[in-house]
C-alpha positions in Angstrom: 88.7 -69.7 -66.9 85.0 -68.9 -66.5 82.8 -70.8 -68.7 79.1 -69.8 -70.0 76.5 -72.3 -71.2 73.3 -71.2 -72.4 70.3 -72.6 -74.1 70.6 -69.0 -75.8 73.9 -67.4 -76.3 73.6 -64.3 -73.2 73.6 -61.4 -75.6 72.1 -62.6 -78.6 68.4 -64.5 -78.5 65.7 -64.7 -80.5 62.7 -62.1 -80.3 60.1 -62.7 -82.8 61.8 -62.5 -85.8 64.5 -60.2 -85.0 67.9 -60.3 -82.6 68.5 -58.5 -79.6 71.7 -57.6 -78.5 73.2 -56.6 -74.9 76.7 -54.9 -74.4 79.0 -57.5 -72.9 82.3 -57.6 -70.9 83.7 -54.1 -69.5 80.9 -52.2 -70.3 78.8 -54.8 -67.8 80.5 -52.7 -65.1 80.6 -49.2 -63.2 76.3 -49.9 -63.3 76.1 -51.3 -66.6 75.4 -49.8 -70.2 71.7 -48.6 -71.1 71.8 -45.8 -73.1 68.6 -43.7 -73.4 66.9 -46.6 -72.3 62.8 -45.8 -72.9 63.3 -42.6 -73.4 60.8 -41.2 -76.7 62.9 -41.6 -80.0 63.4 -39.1 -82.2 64.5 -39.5 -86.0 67.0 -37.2 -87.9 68.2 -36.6 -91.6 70.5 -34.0 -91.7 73.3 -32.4 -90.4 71.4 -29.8 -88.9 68.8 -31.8 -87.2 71.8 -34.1 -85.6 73.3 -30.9 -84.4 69.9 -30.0 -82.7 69.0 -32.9 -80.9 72.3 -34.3 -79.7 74.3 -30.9 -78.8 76.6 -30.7 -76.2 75.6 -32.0 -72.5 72.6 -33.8 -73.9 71.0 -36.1 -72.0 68.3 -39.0 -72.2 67.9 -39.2 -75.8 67.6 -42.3 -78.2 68.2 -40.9 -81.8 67.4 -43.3 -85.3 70.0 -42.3 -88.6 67.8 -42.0 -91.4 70.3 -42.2 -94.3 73.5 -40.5 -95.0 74.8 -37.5 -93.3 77.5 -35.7 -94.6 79.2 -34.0 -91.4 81.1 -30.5 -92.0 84.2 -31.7 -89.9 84.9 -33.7 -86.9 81.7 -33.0 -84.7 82.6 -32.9 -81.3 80.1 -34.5 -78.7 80.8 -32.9 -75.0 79.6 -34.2 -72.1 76.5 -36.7 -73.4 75.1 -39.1 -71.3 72.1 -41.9 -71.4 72.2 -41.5 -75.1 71.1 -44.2 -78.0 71.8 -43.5 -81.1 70.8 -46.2 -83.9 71.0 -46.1 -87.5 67.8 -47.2 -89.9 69.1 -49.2 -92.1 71.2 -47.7 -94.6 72.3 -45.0 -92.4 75.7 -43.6 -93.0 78.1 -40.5 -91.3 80.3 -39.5 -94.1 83.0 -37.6 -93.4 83.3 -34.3 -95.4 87.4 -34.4 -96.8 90.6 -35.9 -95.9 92.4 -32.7 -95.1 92.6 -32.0 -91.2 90.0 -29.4 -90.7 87.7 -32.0 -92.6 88.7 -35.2 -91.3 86.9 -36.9 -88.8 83.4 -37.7 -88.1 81.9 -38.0 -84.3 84.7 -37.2 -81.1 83.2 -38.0 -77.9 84.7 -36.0 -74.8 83.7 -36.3 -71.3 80.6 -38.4 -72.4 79.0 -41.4 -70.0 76.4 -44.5 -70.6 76.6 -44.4 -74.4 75.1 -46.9 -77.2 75.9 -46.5 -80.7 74.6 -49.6 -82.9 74.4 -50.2 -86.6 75.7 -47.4 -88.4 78.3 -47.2 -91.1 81.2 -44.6 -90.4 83.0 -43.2 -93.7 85.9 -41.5 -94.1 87.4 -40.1 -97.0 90.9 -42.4 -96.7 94.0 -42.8 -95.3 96.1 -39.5 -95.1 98.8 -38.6 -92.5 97.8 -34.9 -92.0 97.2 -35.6 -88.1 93.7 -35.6 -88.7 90.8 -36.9 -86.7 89.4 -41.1 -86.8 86.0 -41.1 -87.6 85.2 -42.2 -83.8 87.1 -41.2 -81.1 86.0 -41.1 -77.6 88.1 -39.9 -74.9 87.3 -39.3 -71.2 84.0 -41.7 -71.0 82.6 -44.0 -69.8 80.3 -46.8 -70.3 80.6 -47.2 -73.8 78.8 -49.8 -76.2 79.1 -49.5 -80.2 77.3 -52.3 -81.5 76.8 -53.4 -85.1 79.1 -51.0 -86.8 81.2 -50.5 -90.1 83.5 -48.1 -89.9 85.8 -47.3 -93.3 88.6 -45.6 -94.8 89.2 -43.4 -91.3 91.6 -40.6 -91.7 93.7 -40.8 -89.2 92.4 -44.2 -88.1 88.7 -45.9 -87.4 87.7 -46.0 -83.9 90.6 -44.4 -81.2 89.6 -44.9 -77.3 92.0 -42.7 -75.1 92.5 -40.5 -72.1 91.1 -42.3 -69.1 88.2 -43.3 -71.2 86.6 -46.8 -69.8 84.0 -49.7 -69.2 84.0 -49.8 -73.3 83.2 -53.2 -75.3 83.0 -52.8 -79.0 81.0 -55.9 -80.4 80.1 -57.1 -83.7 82.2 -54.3 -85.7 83.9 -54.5 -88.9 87.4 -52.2 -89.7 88.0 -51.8 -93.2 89.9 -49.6 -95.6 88.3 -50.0 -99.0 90.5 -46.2 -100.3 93.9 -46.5 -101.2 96.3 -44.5 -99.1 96.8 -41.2 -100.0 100.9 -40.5 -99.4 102.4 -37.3 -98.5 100.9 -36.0 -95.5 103.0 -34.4 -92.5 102.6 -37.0 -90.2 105.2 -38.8 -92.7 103.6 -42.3 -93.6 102.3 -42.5 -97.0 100.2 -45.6 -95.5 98.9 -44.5 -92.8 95.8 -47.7 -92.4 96.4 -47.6 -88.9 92.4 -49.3 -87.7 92.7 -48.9 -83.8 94.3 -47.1 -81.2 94.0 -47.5 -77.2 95.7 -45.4 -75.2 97.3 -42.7 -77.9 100.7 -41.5 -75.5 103.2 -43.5 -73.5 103.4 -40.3 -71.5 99.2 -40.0 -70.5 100.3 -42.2 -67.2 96.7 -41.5 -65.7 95.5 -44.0 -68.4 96.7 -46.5 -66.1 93.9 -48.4 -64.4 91.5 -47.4 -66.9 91.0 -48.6 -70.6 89.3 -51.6 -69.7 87.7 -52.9 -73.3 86.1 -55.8 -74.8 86.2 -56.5 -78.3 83.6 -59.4 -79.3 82.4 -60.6 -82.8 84.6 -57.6 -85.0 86.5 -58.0 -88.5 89.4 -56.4 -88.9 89.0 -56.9 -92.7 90.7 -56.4 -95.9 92.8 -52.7 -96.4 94.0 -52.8 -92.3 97.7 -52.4 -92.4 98.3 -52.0 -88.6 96.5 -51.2 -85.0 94.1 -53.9 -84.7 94.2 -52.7 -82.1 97.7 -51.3 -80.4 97.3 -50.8 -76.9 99.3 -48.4 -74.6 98.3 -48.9 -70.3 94.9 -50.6 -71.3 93.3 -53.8 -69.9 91.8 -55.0 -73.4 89.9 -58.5 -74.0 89.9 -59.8 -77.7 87.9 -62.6 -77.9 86.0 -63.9 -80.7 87.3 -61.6 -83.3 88.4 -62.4 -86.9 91.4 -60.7 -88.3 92.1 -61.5 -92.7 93.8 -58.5 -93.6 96.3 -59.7 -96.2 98.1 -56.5 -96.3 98.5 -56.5 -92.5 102.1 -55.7 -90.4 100.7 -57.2 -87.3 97.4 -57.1 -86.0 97.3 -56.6 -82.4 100.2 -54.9 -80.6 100.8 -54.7 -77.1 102.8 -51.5 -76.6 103.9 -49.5 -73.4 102.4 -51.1 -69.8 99.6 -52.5 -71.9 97.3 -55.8 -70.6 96.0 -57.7 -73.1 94.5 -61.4 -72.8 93.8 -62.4 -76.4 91.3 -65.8 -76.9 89.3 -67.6 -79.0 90.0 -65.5 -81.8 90.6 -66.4 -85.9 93.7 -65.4 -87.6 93.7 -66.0 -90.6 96.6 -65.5 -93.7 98.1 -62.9 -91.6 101.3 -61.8 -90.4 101.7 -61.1 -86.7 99.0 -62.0 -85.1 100.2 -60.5 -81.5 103.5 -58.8 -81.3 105.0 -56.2 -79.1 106.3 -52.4 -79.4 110.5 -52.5 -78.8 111.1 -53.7 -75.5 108.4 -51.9 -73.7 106.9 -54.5 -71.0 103.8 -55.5 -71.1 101.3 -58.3 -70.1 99.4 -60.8 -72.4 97.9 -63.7 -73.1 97.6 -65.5 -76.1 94.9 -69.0 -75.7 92.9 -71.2 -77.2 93.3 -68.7 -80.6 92.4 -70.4 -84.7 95.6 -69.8 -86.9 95.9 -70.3 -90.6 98.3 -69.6 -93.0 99.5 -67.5 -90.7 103.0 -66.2 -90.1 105.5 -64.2 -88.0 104.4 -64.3 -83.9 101.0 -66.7 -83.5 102.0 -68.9 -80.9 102.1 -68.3 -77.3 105.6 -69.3 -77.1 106.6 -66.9 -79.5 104.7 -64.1 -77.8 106.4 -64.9 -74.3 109.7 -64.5 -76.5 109.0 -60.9 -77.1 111.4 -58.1 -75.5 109.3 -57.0 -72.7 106.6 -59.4 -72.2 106.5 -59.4 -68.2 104.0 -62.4 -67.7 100.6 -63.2 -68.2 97.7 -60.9 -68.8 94.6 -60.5 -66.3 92.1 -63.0 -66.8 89.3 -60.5 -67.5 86.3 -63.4 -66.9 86.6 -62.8 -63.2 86.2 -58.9 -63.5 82.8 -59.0 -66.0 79.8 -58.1 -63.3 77.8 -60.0 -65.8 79.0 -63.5 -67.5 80.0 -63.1 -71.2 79.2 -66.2 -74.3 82.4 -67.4 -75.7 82.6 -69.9 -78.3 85.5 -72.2 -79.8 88.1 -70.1 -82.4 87.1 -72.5 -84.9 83.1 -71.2 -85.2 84.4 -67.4 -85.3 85.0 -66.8 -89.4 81.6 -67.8 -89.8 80.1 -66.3 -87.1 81.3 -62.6 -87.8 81.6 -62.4 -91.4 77.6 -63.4 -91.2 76.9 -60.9 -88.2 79.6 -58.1 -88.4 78.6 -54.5 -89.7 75.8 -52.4 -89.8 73.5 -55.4 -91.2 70.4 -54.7 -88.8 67.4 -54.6 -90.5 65.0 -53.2 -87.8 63.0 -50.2 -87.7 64.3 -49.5 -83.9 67.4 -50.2 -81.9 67.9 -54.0 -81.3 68.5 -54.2 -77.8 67.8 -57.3 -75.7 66.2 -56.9 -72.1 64.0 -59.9 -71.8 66.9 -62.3 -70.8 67.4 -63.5 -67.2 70.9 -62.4 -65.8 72.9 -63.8 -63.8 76.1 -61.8 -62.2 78.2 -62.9 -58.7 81.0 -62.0 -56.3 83.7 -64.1 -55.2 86.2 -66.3 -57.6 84.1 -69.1 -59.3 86.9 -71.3 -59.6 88.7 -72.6 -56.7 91.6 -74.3 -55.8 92.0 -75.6 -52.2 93.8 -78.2 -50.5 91.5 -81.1 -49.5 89.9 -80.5 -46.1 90.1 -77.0 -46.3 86.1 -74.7 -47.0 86.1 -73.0 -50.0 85.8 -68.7 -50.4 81.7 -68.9 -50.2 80.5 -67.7 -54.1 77.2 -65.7 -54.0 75.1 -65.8 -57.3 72.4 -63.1 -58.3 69.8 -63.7 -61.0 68.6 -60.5 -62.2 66.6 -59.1 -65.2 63.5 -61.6 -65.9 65.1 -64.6 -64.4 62.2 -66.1 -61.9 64.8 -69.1 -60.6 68.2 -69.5 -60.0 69.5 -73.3 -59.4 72.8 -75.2 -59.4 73.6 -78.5 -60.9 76.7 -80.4 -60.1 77.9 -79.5 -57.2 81.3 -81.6 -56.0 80.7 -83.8 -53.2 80.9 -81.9 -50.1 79.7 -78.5 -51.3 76.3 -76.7 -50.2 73.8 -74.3 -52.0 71.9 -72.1 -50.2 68.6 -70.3 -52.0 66.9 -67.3 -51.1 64.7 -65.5 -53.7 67.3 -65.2 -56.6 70.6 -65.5 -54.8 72.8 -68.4 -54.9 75.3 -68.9 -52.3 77.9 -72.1 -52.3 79.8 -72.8 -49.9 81.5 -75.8 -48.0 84.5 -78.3 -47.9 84.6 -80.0 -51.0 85.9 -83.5 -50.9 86.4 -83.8 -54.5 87.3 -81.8 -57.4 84.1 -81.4 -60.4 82.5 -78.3 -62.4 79.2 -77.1 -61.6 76.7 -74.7 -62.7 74.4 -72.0 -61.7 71.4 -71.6 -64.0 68.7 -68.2 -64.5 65.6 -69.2 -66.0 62.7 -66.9 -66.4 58.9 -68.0 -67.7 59.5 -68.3 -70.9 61.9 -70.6 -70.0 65.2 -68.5 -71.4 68.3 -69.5 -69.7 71.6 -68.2 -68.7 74.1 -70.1 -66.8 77.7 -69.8 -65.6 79.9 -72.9 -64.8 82.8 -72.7 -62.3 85.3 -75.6 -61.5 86.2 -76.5 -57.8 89.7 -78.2 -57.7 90.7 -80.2 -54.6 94.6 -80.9 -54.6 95.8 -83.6 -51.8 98.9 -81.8 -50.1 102.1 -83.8 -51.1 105.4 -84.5 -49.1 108.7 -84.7 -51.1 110.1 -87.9 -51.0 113.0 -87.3 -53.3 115.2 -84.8 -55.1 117.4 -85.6 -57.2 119.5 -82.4 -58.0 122.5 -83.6 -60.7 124.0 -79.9 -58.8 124.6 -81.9 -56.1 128.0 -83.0 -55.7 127.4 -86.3 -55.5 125.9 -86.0 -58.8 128.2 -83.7 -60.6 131.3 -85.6 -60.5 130.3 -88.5 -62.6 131.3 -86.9 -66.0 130.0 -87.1 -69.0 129.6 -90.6 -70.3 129.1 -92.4 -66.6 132.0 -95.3 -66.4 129.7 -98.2 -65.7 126.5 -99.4 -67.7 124.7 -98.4 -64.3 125.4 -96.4 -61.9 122.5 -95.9 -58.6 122.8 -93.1 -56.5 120.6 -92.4 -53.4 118.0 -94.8 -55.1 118.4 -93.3 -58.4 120.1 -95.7 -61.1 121.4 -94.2 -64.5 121.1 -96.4 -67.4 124.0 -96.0 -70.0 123.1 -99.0 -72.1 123.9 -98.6 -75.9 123.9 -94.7 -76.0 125.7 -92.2 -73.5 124.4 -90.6 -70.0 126.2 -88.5 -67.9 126.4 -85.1 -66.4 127.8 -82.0 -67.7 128.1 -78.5 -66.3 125.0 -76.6 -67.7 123.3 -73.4 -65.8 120.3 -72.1 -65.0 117.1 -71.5 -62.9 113.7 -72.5 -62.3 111.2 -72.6 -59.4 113.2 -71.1 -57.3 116.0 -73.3 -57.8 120.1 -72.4 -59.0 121.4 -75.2 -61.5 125.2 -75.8 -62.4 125.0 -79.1 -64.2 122.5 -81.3 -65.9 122.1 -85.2 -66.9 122.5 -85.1 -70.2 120.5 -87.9 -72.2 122.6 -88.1 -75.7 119.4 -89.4 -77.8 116.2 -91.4 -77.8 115.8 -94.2 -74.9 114.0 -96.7 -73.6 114.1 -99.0 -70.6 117.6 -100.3 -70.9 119.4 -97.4 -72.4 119.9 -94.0 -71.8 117.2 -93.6 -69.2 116.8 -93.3 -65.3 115.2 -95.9 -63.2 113.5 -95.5 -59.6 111.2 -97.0 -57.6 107.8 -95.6 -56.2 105.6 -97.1 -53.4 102.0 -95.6 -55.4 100.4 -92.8 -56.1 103.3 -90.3 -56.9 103.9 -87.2 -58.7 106.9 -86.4 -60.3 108.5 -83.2 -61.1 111.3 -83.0 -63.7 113.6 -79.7 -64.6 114.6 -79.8 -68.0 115.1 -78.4 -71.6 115.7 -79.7 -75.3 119.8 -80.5 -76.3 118.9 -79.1 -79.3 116.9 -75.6 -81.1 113.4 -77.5 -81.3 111.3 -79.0 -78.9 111.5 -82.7 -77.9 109.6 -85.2 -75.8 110.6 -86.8 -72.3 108.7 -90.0 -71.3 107.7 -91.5 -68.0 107.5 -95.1 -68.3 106.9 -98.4 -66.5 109.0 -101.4 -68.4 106.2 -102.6 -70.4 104.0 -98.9 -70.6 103.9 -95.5 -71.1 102.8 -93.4 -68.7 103.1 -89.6 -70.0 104.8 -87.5 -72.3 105.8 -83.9 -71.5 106.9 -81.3 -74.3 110.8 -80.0 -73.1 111.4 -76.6 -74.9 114.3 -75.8 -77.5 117.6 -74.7 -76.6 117.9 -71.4 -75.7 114.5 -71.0 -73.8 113.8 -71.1 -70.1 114.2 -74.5 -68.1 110.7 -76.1 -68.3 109.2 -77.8 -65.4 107.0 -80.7 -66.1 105.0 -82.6 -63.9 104.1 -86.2 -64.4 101.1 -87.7 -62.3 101.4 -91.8 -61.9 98.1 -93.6 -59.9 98.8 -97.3 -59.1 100.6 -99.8 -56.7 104.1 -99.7 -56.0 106.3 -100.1 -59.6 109.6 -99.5 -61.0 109.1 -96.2 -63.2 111.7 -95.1 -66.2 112.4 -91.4 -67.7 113.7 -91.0 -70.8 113.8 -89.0 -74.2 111.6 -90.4 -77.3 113.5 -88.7 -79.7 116.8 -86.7 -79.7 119.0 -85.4 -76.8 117.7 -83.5 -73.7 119.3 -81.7 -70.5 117.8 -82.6 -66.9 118.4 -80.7 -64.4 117.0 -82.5 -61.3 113.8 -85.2 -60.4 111.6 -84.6 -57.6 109.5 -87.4 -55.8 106.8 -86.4 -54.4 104.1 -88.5 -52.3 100.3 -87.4 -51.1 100.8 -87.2 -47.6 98.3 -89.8 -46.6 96.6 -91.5 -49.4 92.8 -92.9 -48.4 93.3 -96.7 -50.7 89.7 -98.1 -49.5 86.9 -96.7 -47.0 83.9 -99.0 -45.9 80.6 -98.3 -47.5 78.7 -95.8 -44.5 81.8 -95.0 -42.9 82.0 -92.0 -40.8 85.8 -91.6 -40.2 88.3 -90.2 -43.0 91.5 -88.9 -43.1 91.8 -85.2 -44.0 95.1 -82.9 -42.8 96.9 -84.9 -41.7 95.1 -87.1 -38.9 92.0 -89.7 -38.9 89.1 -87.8 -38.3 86.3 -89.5 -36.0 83.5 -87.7 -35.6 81.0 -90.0 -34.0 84.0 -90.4 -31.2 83.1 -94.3 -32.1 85.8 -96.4 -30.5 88.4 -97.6 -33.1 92.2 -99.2 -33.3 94.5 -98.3 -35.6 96.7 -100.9 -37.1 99.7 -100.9 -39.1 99.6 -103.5 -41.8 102.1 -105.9 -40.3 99.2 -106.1 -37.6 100.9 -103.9 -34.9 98.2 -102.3 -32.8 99.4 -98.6 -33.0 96.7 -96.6 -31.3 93.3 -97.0 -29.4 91.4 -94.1 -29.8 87.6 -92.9 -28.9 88.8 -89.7 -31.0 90.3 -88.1 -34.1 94.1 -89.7 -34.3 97.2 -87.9 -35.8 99.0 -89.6 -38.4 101.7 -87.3 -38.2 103.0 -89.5 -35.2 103.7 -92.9 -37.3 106.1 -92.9 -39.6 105.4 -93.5 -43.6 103.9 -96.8 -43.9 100.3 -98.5 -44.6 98.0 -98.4 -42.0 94.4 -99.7 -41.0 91.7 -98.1 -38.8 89.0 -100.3 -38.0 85.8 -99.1 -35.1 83.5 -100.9 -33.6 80.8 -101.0 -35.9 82.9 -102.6 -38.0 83.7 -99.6 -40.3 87.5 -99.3 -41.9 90.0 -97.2 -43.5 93.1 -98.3 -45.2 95.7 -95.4 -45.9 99.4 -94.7 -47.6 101.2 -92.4 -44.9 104.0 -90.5 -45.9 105.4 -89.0 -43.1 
């Protein structure tokens, strides 16, 4: 995941002695979000005077909310574009009754480049009369509301619908301070329903639209459901505080809907993510503050929803401009200090004295060592007068010109850098990215208990040990065997499993093999029982790493277990209760560089010993067999596995772990 670091969070810094604030996430995109930029502001009071300055189709207008305006019915806004609209503070649009014909406050249609900041939206209370919310925009585009409370909505407080997209929604409380008012034709006679996206499972042209970020909102006290519920939409939460003690659930992914949910507070509520039936989705639930909480709040218990179809898009890559996160556990402070309409200025508080900084490409990398990287190109934009990067992994390049960034190369190690805007008044931005070099393994061992040869040893084994194709199972003082026990993962079919009956150690109920070094080890498994439980890797004498196994009933986990050192005896067993494994995999780097000489020019990288000063060497194997003579590159792939030396004539060396 992208990462931000900023000597001033990217949307919020310190002017004078007031805040500016930029629109962040989604509404980044499709040219950004401006509003009516410098455009000559106009101030209204009334009804009337709203009507007249922002009728249908206008365009380039930034209009201040002097206090309350009581509208006449749901006023519908057609076809607006590069508007700003900002409430003095205090302002207020009130809806005029709770009936249909007067529900509703502002529906946006068809609209494009909107900013609405720090205005308080009233309604007149829950009723289920299949009235109007008291925002609603549906069709449009580029959409930033900003600094906004909106209460006691209708039919809800803030829908986004019909195609409508490029919409982030940021520092916003939801509230319902009314009680309900039952008997409406809808049917619910609580109908506190905050939050809608996407308002038909049918609308199948939403799909590919509905991208929204919510940063910094409140769904506080009164919500009862929709915080939001999603239908086709690609929707970030992050940030976000959700309290409502009279809450169903608060965020619902319904029908085809995309959700990745992170960094956000939940606190004393029920549901924090849950789904709609068995309609699929996509979602992610990370890195999320839960307390006194109940219901579905883990990301375990959101994969075990009917319908859930895998994880959501990671929305950091799509942002065309970086976005300020920061850890679930500083949100409740955060937003109940900075949510609402709270803004004190005289004018609309809107940042554009920060450096930016956007880019192209994927800023985190994964490649296999000796292998370039996808170049990533940085822009600094805005104010920024300089653009630099700081820890760049060994074997990676920058190149500068002006304000672009470009990186590129063959990294030789994994490590996290970042790219840093700075303009003259020294204001930063930066965005951190993490290259990941993985050294291409060759299994060495599998160990599938399907296997015949496995299979038929029943269920406790006869003998205290029992070694099989280098394997040895260890009964000691508890049972070990293998049972029949099905299922799938990675690609592979299971029909039995080893079955550990309870906690282990070195001499009992464990496995035993040997490993020449550096090793990884993948194991198949799950819990014998309905909670999780831990399997240990172990030498005789240490512990090398647990892995979680997941509860009975779940799918089979695969765990990976990394050991670095010389050549040992390792051990796997449970530290508590029974477990089921299905099979071990051994798996080697396939050449492992142990020492190089301080200066050296040669190395190993895919598979062969890389000479590129053509300097006369000899390659050894470490019995002191000459091998090879070479004024060239040499390919290990020739030798079987074994250790090896390549010494040149300057006197330069390289000792390596071959696995053929």
């Amino acid at each position: 995941m992208k990462k931000l670091i900023s000597t001033c969070l990217f949307f919020l810094c310190v002017i004078g002695n007031t805040q500016a604030y930029l629109p962040v996430g989604y509404a980044t995109c499709n040219g950004g979000t401006t509003g009516g930029g410098d455009a000559t502001p106009v101030t209204v009071s009334s009804l009337s005077e709203f009507k007249k300055e922002l009728p249908a189709n206008a365009k380039n207008k930034v209009v201040y909310i002097d206090g309350n305006i009581t509208m006449d019915g749901c006023y519908s806004a057609e076809g607006w574009e590069n508007i700003t609209i900002y409430g003095l503070p205090g302002a207020t649009l009130t809806a005029k009754g709770y009936v249909k014909e007067e529900s509703g406050i502002l529906y946006l249609q068809n609209a494009h480049n909107i900013i609405i900041q720090n205005l308080t939206f009233k309604g007149k209370g829950a009723y289920d009369c299949d009235g109007r919310d008291n925002l609603c925009i549906e069709t449009c585009t580029n959409i930033w509301v900003d600094h906004c409370d909106f209460q006691d909505g209708t039919d809800g407080n803030f829908d986004i619908t019909h195609q409508s997209d490029f919409v982030a929604v940021t520092n916003c409380i939801f509230q319902y301070k009314l009680d309900p008012i039952p008997g409406g034709s809808g049917g619910s006679d609580d109908h506190r329903y905050t939050n809608l996206i996407g308002n038909s499972d049918s609308n199948t042209e939403d799909k590919g639209t509905l991208h929204v970020t919510y940063q910094y909102c409140w769904w506080a006290e009164g919500c009862v459901e929709r915080m939001p519920r999603i239908r086709f939409g690609q929707v970030h939460l992050v940030n976000n505080l959700f309290t409502s003690s009279v809450g169903k659930y608060c965020v619902r992914a319904a029908y085809q809907s995309d959700v990745y949910i992170d960094k956000n507070a939940f606190i004393n509520v029920r549901n924090p993510v849950t789904n709609n039936s068995s309609q699929e989705f996509n979602c992610t639930f990370t890195d999320n503050y839960t307390s006194g909480t109940s219901g579905t709040d883990t990301a375990e218990e959101m994969k075990a929803l009917d319908g859930y179809a895998g994880d959501a898009t990671n929305p950091y890559s799509s942002y065309c401009e970086a976005i300020s996160t920061i850890a679930a556990s500083e949100v409740e402070a955060k937003v109940k200090a900075n949510a609402g309409a709270i803004l004190t200025s005289n004018e609309p508080e809107i940042g554009g004295n920060l450096p930016t900084l956007g880019y192209t490409g994927n800023i985190d990398q994964t490649v296999t060592k000796g292998s370039d990287i996808t170049p990533i190109t940085f822009t600094a934009g805005a104010t920024a007068t300089d653009i630099t990067v700081s820890n760049l992994p060994e074997g990676l390049k920058s190149d500068i010109s002006g304000l672009t960034l470009v990186i590129s190369g063959t990294p030789t190690e994994s490590g996290t850098y970042t790219v840093t805007a700075t303009n003259n008044a020294g204001e930063t931005v930066s965005i951190s990215g993490t290259i990941t070099v993985n050294v291409p393994s060759e299994v060495s061992d599998f160990w599938n208990f399907s296997d015949d040869i496995f299979n038929s040893l029943g269920n406790p084994i006869a003998a205290n040990e029992v070694t099989i194709n280098g394997l040895t199972l260890i009964k000691g003082s508890k049972n070990i065997g293998v049972i029949e026990a099905s299922g799938s993962c990675d690609g592979y079919n299971f029909t039995h499993a080893l079955s550990y009956s309870g906690s282990g150690n070195t001499s009992s109920c464990a496995v035993r093999f040997d490993v020449e070094g550096n090793c990884t080890i993948t194991v198949y498994g799950i819990s014998g029982g309905k909670e999780e439980r831990t399997l240990r890797l172990a030498t005789e004498t240490t512990t090398i790493q647990d892995n979680t196994v997941p509860a009975s009933g779940s799918d089979i986990a695969k765990l990976t277990y990394n050991y670095t050192g010389e050549a040992t005896t390792l051990y796997l067993f449970s530290a508590g209760s029974g477990i089921r494994v299905f099979g071990i995999k051994l798996s080697y780097p396939l050449s492992t560089e142990l020492t190089v000489h301080t200066g050296s020019s040669i190395r190993y990288q895919n598979g062969e010993i890389q000479n590129p000063e053509n300097t006369p060497a000899m390659l050894f194997h470490i019995s002191g067999q000459c091998m090879e003579y070479s004024t060239g590159n040499i390919d290990m792939k020739a030798y079987p596995s074994g250790i090896y030396i390549i010494r040149t004539a300057k006197g330069e060396s390289i000792k390596i772990m071959h696995k053929k």
